[in-house]
N, C-alpha and C positions, 0 to 999 in steps of 0.2 A: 647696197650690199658692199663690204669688205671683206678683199679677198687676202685669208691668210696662209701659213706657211709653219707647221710646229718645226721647232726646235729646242733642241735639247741641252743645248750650251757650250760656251767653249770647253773643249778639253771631252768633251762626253758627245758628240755628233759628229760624223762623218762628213757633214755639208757645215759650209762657212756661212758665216754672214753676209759677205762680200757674192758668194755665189748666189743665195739667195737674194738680194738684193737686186741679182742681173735677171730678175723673172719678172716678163711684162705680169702685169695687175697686182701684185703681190704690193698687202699696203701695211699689212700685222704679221708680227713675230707671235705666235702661239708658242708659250717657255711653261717654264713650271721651276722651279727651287729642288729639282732632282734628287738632291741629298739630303732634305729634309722627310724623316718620316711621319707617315699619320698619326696624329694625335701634338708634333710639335706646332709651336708656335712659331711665325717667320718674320725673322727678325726685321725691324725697318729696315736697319744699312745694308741687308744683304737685299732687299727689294728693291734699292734703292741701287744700287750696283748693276744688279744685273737689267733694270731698264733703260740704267744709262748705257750699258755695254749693246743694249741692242737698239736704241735709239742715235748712238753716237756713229761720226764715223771715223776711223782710224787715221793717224796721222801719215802712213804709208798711202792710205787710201784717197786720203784730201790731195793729195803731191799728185797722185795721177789724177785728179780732175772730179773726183767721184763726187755728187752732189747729194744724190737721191738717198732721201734717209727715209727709214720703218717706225711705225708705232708698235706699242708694249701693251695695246689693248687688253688681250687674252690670257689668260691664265687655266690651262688643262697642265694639272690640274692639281686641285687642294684635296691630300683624300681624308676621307672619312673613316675617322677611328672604331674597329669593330667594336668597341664599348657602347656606341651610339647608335650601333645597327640593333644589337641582343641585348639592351639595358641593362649590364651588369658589366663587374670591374673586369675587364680582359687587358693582358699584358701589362699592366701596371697602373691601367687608369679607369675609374669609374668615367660613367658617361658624363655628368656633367661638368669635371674637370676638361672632358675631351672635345664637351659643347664651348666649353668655355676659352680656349685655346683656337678654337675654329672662328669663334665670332673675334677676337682679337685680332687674329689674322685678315679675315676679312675687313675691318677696321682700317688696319694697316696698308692691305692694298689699294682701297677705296680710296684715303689717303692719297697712295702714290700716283693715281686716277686710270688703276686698272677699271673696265666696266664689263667684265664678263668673266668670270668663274663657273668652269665645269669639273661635275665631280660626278662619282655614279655610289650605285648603293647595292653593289652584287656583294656577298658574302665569298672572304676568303680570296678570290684568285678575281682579278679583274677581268681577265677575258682569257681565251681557250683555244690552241691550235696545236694539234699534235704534228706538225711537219712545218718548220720557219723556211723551209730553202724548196720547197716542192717545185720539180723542175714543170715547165709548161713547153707547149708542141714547138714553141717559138723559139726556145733556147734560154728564155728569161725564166726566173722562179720566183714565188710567191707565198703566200701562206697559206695555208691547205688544213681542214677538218676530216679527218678520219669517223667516220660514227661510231666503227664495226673497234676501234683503237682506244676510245674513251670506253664505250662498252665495257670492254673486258680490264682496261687498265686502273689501277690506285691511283689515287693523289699522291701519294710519294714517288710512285714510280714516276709520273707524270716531272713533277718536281725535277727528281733526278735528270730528265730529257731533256728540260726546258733549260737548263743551267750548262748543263753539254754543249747545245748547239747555241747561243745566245751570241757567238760569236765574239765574246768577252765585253760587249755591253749590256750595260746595264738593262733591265725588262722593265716599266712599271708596271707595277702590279704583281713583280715578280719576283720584288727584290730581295736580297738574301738576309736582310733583318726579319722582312713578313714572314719568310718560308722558316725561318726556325726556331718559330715557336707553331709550326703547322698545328703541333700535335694537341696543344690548347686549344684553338681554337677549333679544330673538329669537335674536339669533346665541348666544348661551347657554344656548337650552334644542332648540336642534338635534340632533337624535339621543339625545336624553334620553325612556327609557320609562316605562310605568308601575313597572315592575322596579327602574325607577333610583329612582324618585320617592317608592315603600316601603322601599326600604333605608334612605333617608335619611329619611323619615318618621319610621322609626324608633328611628336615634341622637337626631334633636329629641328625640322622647317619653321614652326611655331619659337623657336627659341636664335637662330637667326636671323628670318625676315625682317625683323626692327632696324636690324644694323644696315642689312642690305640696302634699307631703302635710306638710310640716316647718309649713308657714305656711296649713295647712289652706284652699287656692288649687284648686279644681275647674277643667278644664279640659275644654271641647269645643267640637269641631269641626264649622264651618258647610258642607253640603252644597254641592257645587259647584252654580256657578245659571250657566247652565240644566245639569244633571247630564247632558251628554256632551262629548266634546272637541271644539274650536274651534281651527281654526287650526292643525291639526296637537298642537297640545299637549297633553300627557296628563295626563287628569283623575281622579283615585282613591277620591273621596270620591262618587259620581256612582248608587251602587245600592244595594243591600240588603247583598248580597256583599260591598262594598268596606266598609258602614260596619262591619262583619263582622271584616274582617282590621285593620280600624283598630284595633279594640279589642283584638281579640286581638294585636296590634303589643308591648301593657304591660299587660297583665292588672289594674293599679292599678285601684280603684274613683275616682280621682281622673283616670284618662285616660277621657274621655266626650265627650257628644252636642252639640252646639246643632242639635236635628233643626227644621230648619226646613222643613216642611212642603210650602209653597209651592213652594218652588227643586228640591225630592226630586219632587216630582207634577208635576214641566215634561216629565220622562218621563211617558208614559200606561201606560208596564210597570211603573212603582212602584208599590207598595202601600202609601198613607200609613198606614193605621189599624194593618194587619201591621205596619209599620217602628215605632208606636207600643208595640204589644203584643210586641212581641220583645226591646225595646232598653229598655225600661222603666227597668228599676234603672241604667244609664247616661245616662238623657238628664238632663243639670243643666240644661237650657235650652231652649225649645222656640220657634219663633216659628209661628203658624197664620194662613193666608190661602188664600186663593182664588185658583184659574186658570181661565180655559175654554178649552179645546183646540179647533182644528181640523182638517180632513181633511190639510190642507196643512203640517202639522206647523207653524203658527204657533200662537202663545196669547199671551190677554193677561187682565190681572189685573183682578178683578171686586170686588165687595162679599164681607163675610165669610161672608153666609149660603149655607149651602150647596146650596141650590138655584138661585145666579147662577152656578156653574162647576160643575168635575169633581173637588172635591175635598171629599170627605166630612167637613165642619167637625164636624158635630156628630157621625157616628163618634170622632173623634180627641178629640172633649173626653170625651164619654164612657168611651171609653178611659181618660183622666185619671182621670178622677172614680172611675170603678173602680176603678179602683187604689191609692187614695190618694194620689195625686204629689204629693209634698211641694217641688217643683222648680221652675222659673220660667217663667213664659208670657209673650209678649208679642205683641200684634197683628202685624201684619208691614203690606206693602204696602198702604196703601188706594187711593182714588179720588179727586180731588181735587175738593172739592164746592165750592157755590155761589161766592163771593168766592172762595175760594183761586185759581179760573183766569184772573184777571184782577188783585185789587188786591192781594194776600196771596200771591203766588204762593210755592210753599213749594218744599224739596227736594223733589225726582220721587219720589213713592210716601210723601211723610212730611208729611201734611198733618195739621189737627187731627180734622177733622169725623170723617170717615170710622174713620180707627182707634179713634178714641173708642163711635162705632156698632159697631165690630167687637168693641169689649171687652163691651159691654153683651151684646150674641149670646150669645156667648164663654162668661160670667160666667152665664148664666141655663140654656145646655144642661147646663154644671158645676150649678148651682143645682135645676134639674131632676131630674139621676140622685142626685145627693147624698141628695136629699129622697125618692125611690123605693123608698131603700136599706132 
């Protein structure tokens, strides 16, 4: 197992390289090409840049002694152009101009010897919380789902709140090219079902699978967050079942998981540790977090350990550890502790403290069953 650490780049993260780097186990940078939107193609020299920026270490940095350098493994993530989800021309690009610019890239990074690419395949808005700063009893705050707040609210309105509070970083998923052309794609994914949404699922994965395995490029797919539909629109990646038919879509050992934990347990009928011991030999990507649910079907997102939520952490590393997973982990959402709520404010859910505490957990239930064995 490879224990990684998302970042989001110089200039656009709140946490350096250099501090992430001072975290025992941390061995992958988890990046993405931020400024690049769905449907572009990424260019070599900017790939090429930014894994030396996180593979290198700085010359301020080498002068005090610093030796310990990160890989560039991961890649969360390359997204998927809505042309490719509803097979037809959205935003300016038919779908197989948009298959075709996907598998280039993939190409390209395979090339530069990324080996895992996660993307997911929700329609319109990649994941969903009506509250980024929801204060917790502890004084930390976190990300928080409202039920009774999506209920009654529009996607616009929603829009509008998410841009308010973002903290002036940028959202994936959120970003302000996607959101303003919102109003095409509602009207484009009108009468679009789950039925529509696996056929075409499935020419995606049938039309890159080649390359992935050509440029040795793993690919899996980020559970829909929160895993039911919104807003009418059909969500496929959302249960047990669906991750189920995903796979079976390309039978490839190279079409696989990013089971992200957190986002799969926003349902209280998931079974995180089962979804771990099932999907095992397909998950190239894993992210582990914590929720706590209530009666009212809201939840919000807690510390890693898992007696702060409903999500079996230490099940699910053990699981790991069992198995030998030779595959990739990384913290997911934390809390945002002491200075980050005030002079450091970070992206919502991607502060340092917290995930850092969560890999230490994380690292030591792994260190635990290992040592058992």
């Amino acid at each position: 197992m490879k224990m990684g650490f998302r970042w989001y780049g110089e200039g656009n993260d709140t946490v350096a390289l250099d501090q992430i780097r001072q975290i025992p186990g941390v061995e992958t940078i988890v990046w993405s090409l931020h400024h690049k939107q769905a449907g572009e193609v990424w260019e070599t020299a900017e790939i090429e840049a930014e894994m030396a920026r996180i593979t290198g270490i700085s010359a301020e940095a080498a002068a005090r002694g610093v030796t310990r350098t990160l890989d560039a493994d991961v890649v969360e993530s390359v997204n998927v152009h809505e042309s490719i989800k509803l097979d037809k021309t959205v935003l300016g690009l038919s779908r197989d101009e948009a298959i075709e610019n996907y598998v280039t890239t993939l190409e390209r990074l395979g090339r530069a010897g990324v080996k895992v690419v996660c993307y997911n395949f929700m329609p319109v808005f990649d994941w969903l919380r009506t509250d980024l700063w929801h204060p917790l009893p502890d004084g930390s705050t976190a990300l928080y789902y409202e039920k009774a707040v999506v209920d009654q609210m529009s996607p616009e309105s929603l829009i509008a709140d998410m841009e308010k509070n973002s903290g002036g970083l940028t959202l994936p998923g959120w970003e302000p090219e996607r959101l303003a052309s919102f109003s095409e794609l509602n009207a484009a994914y009108e009468g679009v079902t789950h039925e529509d949404m696996y056929r075409n699922y499935k020419y995606f994965l049938d039309a890159i699978i080649p390359t992935c395995e050509e440029y040795d490029v793993k690919v899996g797919v980020h559970p829909d967050d929160p895993p039911f539909d919104i807003f009418g629109w059909p969500r496929v990646v959302s249960t047990k079942e669906d991750l189920a038919t995903i796979l079976s879509l390309n039978d490839s050992p190279y079409n696989g998981l990013t089971l992200c934990l957190g986002s799969f347990s926003a349902n209280p009928a998931n079974d995180a540790v089962g979804a771990v011991r099932t999907f095992m030999d397909r998950i190239h990507f894993s992210h582990v977090r914590n929720i706590k649910h209530f009666p009212n079907g809201d939840f919000t997102e807690v510390g890693h350990r898992a007696c702060e939520g409903d999500v079996d952490t230490v099940g699910i590393m053990a699981a790991y550890a069992e198995a030998d997973y030779t595959g990739y982990i990384r913290p997911d959402h934390g809390r945002h502790l002491w200075d980050e709520n005030t002079t450091n404010k970070p992206r919502p859910g991607y502060g340092l403290y917290d995930r850092a505490l969560g890999i230490q957990y994380l690292l030591g239930v792994w260190d635990t069953v290992r040592r058992g064995r």
